[in-house]
C-alpha positions in Angstrom: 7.7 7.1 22.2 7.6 3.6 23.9 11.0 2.0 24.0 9.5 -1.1 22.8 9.4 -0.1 19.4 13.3 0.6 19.5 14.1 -2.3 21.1 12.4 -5.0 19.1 13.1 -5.6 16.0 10.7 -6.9 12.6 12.1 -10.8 13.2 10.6 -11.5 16.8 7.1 -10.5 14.3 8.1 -13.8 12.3 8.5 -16.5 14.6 5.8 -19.1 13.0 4.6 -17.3 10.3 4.3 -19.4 7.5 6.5 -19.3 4.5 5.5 -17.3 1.4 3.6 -18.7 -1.2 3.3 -16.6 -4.6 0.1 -16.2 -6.1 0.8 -15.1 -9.6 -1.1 -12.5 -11.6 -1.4 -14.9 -15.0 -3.8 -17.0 -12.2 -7.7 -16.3 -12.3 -9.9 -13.9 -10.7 -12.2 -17.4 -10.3 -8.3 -18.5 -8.4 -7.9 -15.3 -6.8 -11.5 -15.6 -5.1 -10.6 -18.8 -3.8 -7.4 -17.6 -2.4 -8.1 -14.8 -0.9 -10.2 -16.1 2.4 -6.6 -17.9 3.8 -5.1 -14.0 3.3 -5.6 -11.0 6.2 -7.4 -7.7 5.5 -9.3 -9.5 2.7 -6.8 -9.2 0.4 -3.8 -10.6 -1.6 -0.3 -9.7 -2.6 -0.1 -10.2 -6.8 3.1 -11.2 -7.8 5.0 -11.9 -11.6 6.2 -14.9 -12.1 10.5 -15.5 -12.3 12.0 -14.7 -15.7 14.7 -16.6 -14.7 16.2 -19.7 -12.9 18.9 -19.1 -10.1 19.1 -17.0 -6.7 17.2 -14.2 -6.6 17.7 -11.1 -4.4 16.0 -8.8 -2.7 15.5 -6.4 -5.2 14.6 -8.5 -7.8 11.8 -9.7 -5.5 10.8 -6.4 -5.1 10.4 -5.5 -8.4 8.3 -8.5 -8.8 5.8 -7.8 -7.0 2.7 -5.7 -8.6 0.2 -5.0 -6.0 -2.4 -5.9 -3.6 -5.8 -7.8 -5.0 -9.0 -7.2 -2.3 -12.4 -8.8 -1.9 -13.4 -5.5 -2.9 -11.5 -5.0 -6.5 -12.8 -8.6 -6.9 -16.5 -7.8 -6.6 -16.6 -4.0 -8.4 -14.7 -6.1 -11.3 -17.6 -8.6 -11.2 -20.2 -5.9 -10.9 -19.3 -4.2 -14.6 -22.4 -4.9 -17.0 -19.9 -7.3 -19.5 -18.9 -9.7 -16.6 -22.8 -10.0 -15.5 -23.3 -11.1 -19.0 -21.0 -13.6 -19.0 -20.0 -14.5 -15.4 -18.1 -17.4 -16.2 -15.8 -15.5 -18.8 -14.9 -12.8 -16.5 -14.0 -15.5 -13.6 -11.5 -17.2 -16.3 -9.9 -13.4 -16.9 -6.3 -13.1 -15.6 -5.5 -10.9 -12.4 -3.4 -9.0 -14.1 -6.1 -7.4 -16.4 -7.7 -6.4 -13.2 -5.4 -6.0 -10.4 -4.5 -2.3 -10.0 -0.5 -2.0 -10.1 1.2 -0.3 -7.3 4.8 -1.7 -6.5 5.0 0.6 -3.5 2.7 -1.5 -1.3 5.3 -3.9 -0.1 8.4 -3.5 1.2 11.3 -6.2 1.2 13.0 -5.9 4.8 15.8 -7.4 6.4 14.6 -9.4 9.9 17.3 -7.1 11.8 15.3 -4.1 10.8 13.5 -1.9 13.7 10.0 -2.4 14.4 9.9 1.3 14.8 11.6 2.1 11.2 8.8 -0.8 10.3 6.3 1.6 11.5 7.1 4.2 9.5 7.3 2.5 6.2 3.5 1.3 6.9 2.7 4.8 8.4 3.6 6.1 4.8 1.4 3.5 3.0 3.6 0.2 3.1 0.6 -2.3 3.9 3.2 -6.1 3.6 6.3 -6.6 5.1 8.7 -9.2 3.6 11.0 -10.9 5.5 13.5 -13.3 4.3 13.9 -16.5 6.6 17.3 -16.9 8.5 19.2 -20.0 10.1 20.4 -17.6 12.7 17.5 -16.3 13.8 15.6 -17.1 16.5 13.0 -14.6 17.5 15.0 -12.8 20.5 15.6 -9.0 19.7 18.9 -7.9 21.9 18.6 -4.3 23.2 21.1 -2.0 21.0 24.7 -1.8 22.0 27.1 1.3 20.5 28.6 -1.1 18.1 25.4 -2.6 17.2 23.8 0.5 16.4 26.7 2.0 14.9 26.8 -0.8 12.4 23.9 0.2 11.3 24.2 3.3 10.8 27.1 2.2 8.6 24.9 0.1 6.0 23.0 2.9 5.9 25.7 5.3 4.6 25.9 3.0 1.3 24.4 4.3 -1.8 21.9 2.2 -2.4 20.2 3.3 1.0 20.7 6.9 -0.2 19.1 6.9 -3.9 16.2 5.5 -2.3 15.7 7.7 0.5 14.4 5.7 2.9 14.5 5.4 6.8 17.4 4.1 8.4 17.4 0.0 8.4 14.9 -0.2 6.0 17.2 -2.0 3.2 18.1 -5.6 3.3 21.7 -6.0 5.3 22.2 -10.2 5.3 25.1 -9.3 7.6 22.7 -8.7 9.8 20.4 -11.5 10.6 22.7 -14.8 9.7 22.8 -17.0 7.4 20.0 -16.4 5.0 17.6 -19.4 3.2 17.7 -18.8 -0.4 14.1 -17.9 -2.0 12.1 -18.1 1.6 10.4 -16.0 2.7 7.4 -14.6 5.3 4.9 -12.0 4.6 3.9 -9.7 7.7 0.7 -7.7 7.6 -0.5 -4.5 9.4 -2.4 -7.2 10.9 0.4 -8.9 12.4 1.9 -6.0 13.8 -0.8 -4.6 15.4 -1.3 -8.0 17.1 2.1 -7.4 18.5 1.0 -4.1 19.9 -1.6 -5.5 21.8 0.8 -7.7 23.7 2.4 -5.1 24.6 -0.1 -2.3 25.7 1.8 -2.0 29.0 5.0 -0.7 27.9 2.7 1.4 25.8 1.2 3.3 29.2 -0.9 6.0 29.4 -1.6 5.4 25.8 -3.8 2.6 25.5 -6.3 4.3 28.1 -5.9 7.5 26.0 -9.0 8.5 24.1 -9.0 8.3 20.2 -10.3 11.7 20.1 -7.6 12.7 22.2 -4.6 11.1 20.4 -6.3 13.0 17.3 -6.2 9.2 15.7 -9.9 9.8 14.4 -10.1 10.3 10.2 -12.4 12.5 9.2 -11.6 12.2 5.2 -13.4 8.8 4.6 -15.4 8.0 1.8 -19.3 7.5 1.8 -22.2 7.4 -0.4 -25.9 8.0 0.6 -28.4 5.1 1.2 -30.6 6.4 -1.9 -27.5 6.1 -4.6 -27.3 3.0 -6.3 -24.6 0.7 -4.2 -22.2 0.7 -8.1 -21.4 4.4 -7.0 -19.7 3.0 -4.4 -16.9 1.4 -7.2 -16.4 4.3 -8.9 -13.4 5.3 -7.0 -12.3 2.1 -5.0 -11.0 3.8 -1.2 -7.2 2.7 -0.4 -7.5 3.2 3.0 -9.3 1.6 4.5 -11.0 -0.1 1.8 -14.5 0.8 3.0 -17.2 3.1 2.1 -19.7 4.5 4.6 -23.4 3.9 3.7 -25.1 6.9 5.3 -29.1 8.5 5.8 -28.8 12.4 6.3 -31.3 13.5 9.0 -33.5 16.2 8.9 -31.6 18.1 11.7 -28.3 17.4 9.1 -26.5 14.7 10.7 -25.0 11.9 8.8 -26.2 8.5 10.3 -24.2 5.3 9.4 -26.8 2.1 7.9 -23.5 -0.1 7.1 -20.7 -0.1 4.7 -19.4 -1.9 1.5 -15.8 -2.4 2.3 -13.1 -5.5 1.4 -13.5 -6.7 5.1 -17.2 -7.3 5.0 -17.1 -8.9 1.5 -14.2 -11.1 2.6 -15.8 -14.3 2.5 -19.3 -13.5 1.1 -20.9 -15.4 -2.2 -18.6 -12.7 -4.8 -21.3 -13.2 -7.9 -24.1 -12.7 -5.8 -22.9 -9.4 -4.1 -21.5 -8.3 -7.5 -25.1 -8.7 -8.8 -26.7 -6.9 -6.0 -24.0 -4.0 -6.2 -24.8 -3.5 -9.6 -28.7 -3.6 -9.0 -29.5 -2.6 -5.6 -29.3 0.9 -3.5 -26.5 1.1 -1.3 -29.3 1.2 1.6 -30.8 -2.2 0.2 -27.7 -3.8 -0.5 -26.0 -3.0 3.3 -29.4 -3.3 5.2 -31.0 -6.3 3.0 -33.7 -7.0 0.8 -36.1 -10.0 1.6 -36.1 -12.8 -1.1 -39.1 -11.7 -2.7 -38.2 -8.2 -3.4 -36.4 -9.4 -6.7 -37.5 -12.6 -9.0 -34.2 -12.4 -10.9 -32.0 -15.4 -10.7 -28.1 -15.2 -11.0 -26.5 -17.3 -13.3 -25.7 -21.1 -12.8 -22.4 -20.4 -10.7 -21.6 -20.0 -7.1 -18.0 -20.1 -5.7 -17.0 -22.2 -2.8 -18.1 -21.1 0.4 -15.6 -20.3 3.7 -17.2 -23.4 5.2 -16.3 -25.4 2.1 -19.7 -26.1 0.8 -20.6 -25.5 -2.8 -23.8 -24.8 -4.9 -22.2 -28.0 -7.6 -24.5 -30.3 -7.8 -24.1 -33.7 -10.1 -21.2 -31.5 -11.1 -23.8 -28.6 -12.6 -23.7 -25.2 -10.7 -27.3 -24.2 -8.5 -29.3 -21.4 -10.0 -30.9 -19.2 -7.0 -32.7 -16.3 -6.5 -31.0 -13.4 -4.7 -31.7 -12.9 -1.1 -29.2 -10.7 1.5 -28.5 -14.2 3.3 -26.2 -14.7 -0.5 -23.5 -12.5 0.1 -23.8 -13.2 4.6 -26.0 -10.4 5.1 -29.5 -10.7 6.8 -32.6 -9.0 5.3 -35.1 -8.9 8.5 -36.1 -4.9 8.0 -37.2 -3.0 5.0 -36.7 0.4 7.3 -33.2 1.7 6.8 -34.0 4.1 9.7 -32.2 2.2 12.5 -29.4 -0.4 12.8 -30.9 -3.6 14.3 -28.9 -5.9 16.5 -30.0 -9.0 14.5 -28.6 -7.5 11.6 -25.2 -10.3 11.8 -22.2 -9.3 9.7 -23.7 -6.6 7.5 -24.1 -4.4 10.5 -21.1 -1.7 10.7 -18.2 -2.1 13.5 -18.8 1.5 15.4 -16.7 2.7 18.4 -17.5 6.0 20.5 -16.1 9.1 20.0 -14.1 8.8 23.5 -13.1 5.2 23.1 -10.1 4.3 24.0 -7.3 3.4 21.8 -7.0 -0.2 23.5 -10.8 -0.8 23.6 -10.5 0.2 19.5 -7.7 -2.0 19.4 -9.1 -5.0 20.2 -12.3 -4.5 18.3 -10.6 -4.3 15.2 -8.6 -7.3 16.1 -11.6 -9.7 17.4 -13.1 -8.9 14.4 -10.2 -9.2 11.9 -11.8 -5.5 10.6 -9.3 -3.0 9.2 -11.0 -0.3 10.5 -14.0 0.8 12.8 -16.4 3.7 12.2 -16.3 6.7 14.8 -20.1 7.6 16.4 -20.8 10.2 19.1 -21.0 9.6 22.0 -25.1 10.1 22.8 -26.4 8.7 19.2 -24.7 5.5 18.4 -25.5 6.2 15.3 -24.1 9.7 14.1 -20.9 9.4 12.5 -17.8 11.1 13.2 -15.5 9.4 11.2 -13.0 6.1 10.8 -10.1 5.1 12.8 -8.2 2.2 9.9 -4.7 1.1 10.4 -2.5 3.7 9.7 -4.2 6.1 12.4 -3.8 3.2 15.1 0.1 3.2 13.9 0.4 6.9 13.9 -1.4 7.0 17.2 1.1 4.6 19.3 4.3 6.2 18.0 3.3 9.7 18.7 5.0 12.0 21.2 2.3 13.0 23.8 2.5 16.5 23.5 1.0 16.4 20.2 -2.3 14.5 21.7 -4.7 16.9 21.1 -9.0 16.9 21.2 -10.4 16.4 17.6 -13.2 18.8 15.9 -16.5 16.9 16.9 -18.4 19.4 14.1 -19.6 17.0 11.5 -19.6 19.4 8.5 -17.6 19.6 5.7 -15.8 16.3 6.1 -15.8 13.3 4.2 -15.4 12.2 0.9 -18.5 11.4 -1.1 -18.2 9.8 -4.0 -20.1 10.6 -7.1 -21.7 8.5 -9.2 
């Protein structure tokens, strides 16, 4: 394992990051939409709002938080057969009646906490860091002295590390890091860390030059649904991780060939009322390779949310009725054949890697393209798919011991996770 993970520590990760700001769950999914393009991995952190006035600690925040709001939950919510009925009610309906609670998706961390121990909480599902800001620090990790160390270890012998049986320096030690600033705070993201990583791919040798297959970082239990099935089937049973679902064409000699996916990266910034239309009425083929604009006459209701760009359908102050075309929700609808991926296909096309990539070249496609994941091809058919390399497999990749790197199955059968409609 590379020293640099022991030797850095979750504050030099901080250093101008911006400060927290809260977005509540009494706010409205019309709110949440709105926020949610500034956020990385196309999604939010859902928080309750203080019960009471005063300093609050770290485990009070904790407890405050509810879970983690994508682009995805967003548009499966808007795709239910009540909200199409009434778009404009469901975009006035609180996150909290739609936001899925799970507390255990953010940890609260002390800046003085190892980037290795920060590893492991994200390895075992942790997808936010929070780090309180400190006076003291400064964004310099010292390498570990005896006594340094050894305090540690000390903090971590007090009960409240114990009942909650986590990793060493995973609990908030003030002692640690300075003088703290009262109710401020910065939020780190998989994201983040893995930018870190790539800055530091030398101290990380022979791995980044490693093949995924090799490092066995290559996950063949993803979730996919077949061209034919209608794209709702995809929101049956939302993926965690990574929030994507493979859109796939079996071939006649039984291989699984990717068209494109319906995941909370590619529906980041899209038009969230008109993909929630077409996922509801579309294949999952039509809906991830497009359909030209006269394929349906139906026009969506008078409402379009704000673009990235900032443009708006408002008009006079009255919302822009349109017909539904791919170019709605960013995709482009220039081929009724779902037979082969086109390379005018723009964002809608799927971010593929080969089976032998290597973990660097992976890397940095998932960072250029602020994806939290790429699908896994063979090698001769750029279009076969192997599988999915997401976050936690880059993570688990870098901090293991070479002598478990070993080849991965290439046989396609019997992986997978389909889900039913």
């Amino acid at each position: 394992m590379a020293s640099v993970f022991l030797y850095h520590v979750v504050g030099d990760l901080t250093v101008g990051k911006p400060e927290l700001v809260e977005f509540y769950d009494s706010e409205t999914v019309e709110s949440a939409i709105r926020a949610i393009g500034e956020f990385p991995e196309g999604s939010i952190p859902i928080w309750k709002k203080r019960s009471h006035v005063g300093i609050e600690n770290s485990e009070m925040k904790q407890q405050r938080f509810v879970g983690i709001f994508s682009s995805f939950d967003i548009v499966a919510f808007l795709a239910k057969s009540e909200c199409l009925e009434d778009q404009d009610k469901a975009l006035k309906i609180p996150v909290s009646e739609v936001v899925v609670p799970n507390n255990s998706l953010l940890r609260v961390v002390d800046p003085a906490t190892r980037l290795i121990d920060a590893l492991d909480m994200m390895k075992q599902g942790v997808k936010r860091l929070l780090v309180p800001k400190s006076v003291a620090w400064k964004g310099m990790s010292k390498r570990f002295s005896a006594i340094y160390y050894g305090k540690w270890l000390k903090n971590n012998d007090s009960p409240s590390n114990s009942s909650n049986n986590l990793p060493p320096n995973m609990n908030w030690s003030p002692s640690t890091s300075g003088t703290v600033i009262r109710d401020k705070y910065c939020c780190l993201s998989r994201e983040d860390v893995l930018r870190f990583i790539i800055g530091c791919l030398g101290a990380l040798a022979p791995l980044p030059l490693t093949s995924i297959s090799a490092l066995g970082a290559i996950n063949a239990d993803y979730s996919y649904i077949e061209s034919s099935t209608p794209a709702i089937a995809a929101t049956k049973k939302l993926p965690q991780d990574p929030s994507a679902v493979a859109v796939i064409e079996n071939t006649s000699d039984g291989q699984c060939k990717i068209l494109g996916e319906i995941s909370a990266c590619k529906l980041w910034k899209c038009d969230y009322l008109a993909a929630a239309w077409a996922l509801a009425n579309l294949s999952a083929g039509q809906f991830v390779m497009g359909v030209e604009d006269n394929v349906s006459s139906r026009s969506l209701p008078e409402f379009s949310v704000d673009s990235p760009t900032g443009n708006s359908d408002l008009v006079n102050g009255s919302r822009k009725p349109r017909k539904f075309s791919s170019r709605n929700i960013g995709f482009f609808s220039n081929s009724h054949s779902f037979g082969s991926r086109s390379m005018y296909r723009g964002r809608s096309a799927p971010l593929t890697c080969k089976f032998t990539s290597s973990l660097a070249a992976v890397l940095a496609q998932m960072l250029s393209h602020r994806a939290t994941h790429v699908w896994v091809t063979e090698d001769d058919n750029d279009d076969v798919l192997v599988g999915v390399v997401g976050y936690t497999d880059i993570l688990a990749a870098v901090t293991k011991p070479p002598t478990t790197m070993i080849p991965v199955n290439r046989s396609t059968e019997g992986f997978g996770n389909e889900i039913q409609c």
